[in-house]
N, CA, C and O atoms as a DFTB+ gen file, in Angstrom:
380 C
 N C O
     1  1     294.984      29.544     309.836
     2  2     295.384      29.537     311.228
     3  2     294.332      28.808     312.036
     4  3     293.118      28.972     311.907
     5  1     294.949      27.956     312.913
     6  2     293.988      27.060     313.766
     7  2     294.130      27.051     315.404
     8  3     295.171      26.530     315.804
     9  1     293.440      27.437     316.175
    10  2     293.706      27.568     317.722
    11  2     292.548      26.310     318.077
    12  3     291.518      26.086     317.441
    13  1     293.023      25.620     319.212
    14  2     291.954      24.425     319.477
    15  2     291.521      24.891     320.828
    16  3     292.442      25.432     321.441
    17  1     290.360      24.837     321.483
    18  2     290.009      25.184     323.016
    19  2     289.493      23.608     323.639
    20  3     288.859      22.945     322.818
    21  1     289.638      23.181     324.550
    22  2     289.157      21.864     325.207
    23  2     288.437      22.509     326.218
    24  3     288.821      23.400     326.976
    25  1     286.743      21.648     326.101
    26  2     286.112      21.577     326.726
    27  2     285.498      20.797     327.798
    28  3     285.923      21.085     328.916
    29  1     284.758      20.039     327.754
    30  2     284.192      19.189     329.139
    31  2     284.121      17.561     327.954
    32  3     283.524      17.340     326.901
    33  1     285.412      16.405     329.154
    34  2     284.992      15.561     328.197
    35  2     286.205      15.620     326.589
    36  3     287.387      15.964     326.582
    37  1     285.576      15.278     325.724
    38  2     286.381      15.170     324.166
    39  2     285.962      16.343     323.881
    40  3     286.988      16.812     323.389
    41  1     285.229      17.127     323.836
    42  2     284.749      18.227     323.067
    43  2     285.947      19.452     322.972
    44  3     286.413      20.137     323.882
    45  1     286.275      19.451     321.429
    46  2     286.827      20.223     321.219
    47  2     286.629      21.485     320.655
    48  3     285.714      21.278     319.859
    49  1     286.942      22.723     320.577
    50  2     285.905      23.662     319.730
    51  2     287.307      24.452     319.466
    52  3     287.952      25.167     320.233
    53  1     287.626      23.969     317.733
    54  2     288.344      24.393     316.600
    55  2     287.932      26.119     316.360
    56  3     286.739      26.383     316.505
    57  1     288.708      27.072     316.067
    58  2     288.940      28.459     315.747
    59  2     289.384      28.372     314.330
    60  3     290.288      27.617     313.972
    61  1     288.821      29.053     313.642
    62  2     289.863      29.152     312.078
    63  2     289.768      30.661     311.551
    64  3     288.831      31.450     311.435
    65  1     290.624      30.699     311.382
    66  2     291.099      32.128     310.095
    67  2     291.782      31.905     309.189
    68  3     292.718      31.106     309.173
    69  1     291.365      32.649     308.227
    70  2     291.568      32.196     306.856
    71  2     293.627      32.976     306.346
    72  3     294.103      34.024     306.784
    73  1     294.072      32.335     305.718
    74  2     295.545      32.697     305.429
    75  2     295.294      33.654     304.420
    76  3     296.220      34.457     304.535
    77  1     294.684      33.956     303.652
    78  2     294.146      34.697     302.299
    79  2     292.563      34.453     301.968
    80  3     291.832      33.507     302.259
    81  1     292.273      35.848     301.141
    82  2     290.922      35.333     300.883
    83  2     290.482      34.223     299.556
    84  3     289.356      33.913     299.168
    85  1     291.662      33.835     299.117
    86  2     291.323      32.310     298.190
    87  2     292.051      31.429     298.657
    88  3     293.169      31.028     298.332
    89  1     291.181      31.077     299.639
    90  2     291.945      30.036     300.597
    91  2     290.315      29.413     300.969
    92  3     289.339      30.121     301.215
    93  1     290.336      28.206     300.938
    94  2     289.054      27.430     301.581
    95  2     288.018      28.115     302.485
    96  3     286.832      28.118     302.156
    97  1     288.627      28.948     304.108
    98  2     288.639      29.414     304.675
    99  2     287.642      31.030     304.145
   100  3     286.519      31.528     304.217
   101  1     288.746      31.237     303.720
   102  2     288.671      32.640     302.864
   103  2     287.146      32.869     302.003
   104  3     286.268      33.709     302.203
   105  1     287.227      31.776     300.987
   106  2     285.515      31.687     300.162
   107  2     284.836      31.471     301.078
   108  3     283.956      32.329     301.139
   109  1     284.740      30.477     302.160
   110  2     283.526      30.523     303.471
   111  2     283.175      31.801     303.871
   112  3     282.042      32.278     303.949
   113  1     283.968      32.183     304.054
   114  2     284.046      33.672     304.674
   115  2     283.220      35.018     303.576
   116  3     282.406      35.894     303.869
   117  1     283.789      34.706     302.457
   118  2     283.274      35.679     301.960
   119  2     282.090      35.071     301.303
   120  3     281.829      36.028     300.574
   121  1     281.364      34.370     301.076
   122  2     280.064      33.887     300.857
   123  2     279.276      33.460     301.805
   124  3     278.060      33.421     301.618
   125  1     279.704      33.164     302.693
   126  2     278.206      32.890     303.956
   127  2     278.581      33.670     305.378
   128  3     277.861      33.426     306.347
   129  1     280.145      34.986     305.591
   130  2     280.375      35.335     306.623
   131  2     280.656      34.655     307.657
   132  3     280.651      33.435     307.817
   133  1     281.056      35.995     308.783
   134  2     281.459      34.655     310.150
   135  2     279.777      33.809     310.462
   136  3     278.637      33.955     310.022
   137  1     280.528      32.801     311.575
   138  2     279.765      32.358     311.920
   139  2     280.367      30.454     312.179
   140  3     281.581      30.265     312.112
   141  1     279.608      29.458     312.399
   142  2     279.679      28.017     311.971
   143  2     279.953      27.834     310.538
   144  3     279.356      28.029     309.479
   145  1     281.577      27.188     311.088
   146  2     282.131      26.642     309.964
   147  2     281.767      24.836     309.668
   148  3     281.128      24.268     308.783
   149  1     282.282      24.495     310.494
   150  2     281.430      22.851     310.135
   151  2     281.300      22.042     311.520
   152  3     281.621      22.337     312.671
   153  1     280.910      21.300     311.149
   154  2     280.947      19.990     312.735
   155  2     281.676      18.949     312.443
   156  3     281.734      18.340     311.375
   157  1     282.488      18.673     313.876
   158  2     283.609      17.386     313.235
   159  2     283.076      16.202     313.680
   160  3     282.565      16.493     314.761
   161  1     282.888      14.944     313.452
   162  2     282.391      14.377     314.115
   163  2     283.630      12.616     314.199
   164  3     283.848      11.906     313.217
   165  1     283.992      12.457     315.105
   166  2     285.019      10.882     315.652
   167  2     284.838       9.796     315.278
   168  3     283.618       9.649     315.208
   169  1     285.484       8.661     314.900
   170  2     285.135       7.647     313.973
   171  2     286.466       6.930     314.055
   172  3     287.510       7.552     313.858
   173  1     286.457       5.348     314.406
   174  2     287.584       4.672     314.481
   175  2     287.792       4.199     313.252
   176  3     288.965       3.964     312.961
   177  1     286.789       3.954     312.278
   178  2     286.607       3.694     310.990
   179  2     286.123       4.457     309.647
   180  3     285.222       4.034     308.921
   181  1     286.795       5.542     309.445
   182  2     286.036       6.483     308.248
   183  2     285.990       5.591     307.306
   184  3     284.833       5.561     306.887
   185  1     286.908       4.560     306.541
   186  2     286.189       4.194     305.044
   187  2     284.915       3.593     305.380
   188  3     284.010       3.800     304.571
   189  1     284.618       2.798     306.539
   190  2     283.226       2.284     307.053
   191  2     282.060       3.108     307.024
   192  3     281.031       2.768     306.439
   193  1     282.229       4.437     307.787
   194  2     281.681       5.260     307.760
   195  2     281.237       6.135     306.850
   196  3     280.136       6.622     307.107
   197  1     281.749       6.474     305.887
   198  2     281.884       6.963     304.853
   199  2     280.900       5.744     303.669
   200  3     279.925       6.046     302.981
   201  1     281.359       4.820     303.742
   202  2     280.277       3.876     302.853
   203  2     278.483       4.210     303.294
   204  3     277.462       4.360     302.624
   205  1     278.892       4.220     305.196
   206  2     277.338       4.021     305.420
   207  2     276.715       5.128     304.932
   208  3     275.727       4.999     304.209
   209  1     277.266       6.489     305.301
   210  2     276.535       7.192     304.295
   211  2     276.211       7.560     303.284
   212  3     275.098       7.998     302.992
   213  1     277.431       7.399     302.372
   214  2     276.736       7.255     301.303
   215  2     275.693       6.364     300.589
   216  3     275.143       6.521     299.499
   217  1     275.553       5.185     301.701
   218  2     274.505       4.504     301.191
   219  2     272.765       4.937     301.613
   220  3     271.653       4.574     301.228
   221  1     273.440       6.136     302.846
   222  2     271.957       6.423     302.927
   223  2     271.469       8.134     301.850
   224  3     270.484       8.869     301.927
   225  1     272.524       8.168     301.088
   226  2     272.298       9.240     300.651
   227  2     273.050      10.695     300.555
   228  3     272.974      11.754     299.932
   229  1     273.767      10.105     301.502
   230  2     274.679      11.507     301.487
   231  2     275.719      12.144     300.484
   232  3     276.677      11.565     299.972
   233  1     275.323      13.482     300.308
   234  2     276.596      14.000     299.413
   235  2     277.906      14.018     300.155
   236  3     278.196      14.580     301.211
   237  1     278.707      13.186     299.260
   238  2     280.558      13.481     299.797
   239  2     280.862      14.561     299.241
   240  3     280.472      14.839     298.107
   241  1     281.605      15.331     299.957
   242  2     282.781      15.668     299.237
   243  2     284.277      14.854     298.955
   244  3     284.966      15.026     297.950
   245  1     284.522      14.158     299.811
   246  2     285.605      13.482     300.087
   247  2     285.682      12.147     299.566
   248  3     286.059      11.391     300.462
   249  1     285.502      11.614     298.602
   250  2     285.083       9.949     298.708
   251  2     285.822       8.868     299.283
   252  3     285.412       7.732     299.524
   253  1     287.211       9.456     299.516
   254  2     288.963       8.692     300.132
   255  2     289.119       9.780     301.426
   256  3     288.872      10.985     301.383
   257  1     289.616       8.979     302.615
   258  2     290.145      10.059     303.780
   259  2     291.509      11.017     303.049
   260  3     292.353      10.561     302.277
   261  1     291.441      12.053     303.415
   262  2     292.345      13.048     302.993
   263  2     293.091      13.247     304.469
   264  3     292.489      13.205     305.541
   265  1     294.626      13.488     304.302
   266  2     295.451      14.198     305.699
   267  2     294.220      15.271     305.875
   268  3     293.350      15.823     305.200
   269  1     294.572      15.225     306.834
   270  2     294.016      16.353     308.029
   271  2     294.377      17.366     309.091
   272  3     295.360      16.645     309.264
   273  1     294.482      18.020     309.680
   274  2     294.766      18.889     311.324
   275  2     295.361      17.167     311.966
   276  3     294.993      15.998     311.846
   277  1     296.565      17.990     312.731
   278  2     297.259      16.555     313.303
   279  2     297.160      15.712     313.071
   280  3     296.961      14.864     313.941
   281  1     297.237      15.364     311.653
   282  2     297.739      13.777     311.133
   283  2     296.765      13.249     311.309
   284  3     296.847      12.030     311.160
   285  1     295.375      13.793     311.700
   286  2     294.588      12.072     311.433
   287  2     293.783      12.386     309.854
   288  3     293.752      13.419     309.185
   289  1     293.377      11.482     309.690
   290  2     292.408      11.447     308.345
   291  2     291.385      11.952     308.123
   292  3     290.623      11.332     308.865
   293  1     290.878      12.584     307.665
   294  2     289.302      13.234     307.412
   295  2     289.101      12.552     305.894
   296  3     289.734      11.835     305.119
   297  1     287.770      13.262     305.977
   298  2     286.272      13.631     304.824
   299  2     285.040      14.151     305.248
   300  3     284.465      13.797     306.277
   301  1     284.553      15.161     304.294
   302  2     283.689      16.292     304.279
   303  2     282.511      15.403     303.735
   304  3     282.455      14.434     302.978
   305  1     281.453      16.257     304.548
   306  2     280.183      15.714     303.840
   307  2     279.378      17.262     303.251
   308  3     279.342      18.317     303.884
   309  1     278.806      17.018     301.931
   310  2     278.025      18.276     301.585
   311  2     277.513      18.878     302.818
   312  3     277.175      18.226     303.806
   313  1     277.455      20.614     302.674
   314  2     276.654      21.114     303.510
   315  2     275.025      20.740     303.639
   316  3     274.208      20.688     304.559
   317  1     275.020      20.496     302.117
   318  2     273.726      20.342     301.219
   319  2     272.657      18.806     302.511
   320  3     271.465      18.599     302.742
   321  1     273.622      18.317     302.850
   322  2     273.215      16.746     303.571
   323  2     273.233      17.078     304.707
   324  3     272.390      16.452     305.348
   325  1     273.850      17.847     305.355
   326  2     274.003      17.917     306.642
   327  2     273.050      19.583     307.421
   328  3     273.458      20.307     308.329
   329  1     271.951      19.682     306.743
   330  2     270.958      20.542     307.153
   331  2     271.955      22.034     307.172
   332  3     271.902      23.022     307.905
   333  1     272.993      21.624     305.841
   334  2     273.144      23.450     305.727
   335  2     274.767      23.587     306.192
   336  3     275.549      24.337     305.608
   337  1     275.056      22.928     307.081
   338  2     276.200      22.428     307.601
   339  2     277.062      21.577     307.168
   340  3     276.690      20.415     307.006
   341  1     278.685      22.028     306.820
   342  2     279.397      21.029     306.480
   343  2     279.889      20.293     307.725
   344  3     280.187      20.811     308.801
   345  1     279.925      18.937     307.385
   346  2     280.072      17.692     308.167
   347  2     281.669      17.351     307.990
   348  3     282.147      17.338     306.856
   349  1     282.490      17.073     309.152
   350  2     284.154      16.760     308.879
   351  2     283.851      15.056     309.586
   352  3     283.362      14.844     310.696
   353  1     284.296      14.008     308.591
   354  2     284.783      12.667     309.816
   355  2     285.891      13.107     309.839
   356  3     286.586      13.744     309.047
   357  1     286.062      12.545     311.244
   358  2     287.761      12.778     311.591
   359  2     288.119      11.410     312.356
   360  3     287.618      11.094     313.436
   361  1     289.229      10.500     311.511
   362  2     289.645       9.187     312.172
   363  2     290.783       9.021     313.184
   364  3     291.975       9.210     312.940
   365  1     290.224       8.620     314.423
   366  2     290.895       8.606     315.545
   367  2     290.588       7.507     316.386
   368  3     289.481       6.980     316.491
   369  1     291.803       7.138     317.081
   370  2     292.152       5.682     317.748
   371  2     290.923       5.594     319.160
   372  3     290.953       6.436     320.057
   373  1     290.160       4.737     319.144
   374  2     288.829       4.485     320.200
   375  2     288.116       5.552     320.103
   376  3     287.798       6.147     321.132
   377  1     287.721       6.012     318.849
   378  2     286.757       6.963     318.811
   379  2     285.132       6.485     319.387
   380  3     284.210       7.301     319.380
């Protein structure tokens, strides 16, 4: 389940609950509790984006944009790379 809140500007701040506890959602939950689930971050170009980091090092999870929340495209970056935090690109028009 996903509720979106709009803030000041683009800033959006995503809600999630999990449908079951073996559900993506669900293992977050039961291994690191509530709290910060990931950061999304805007991009007119994810395969671009996605190259640059991995060239500086970053763990993917994603190596191809995957569908996403309203049709646009994502990819995950390790928590492991992103100081603990999983990282979402999310591809959108004049990001």
């Amino acid at each position: 389940r996903v509720a979106l809140l709009r803030g000041e500007g683009e800033t959006l701040l995503e809600l999630l609950a999990p449908l079951g506890p073996d559900t993506p959602v669900g293992r977050f939950l039961a291994k690191r509790g509530p709290g910060l689930h990931h950061l999304a971050f805007a991009t007119s170009r994810i395969e671009e984006e996605l190259a640059r980091l991995k060239g500086v090092g970053a763990r993917l999870i994603d190596e191809v944009p995957r569908p996403g929340f309203g049709g646009h495209r994502v990819a995950f970056l390790h928590p492991g790379f992103g100081l603990g935090v999983l990282w979402e690109l999310v591809e959108t028009e004049g990001a």
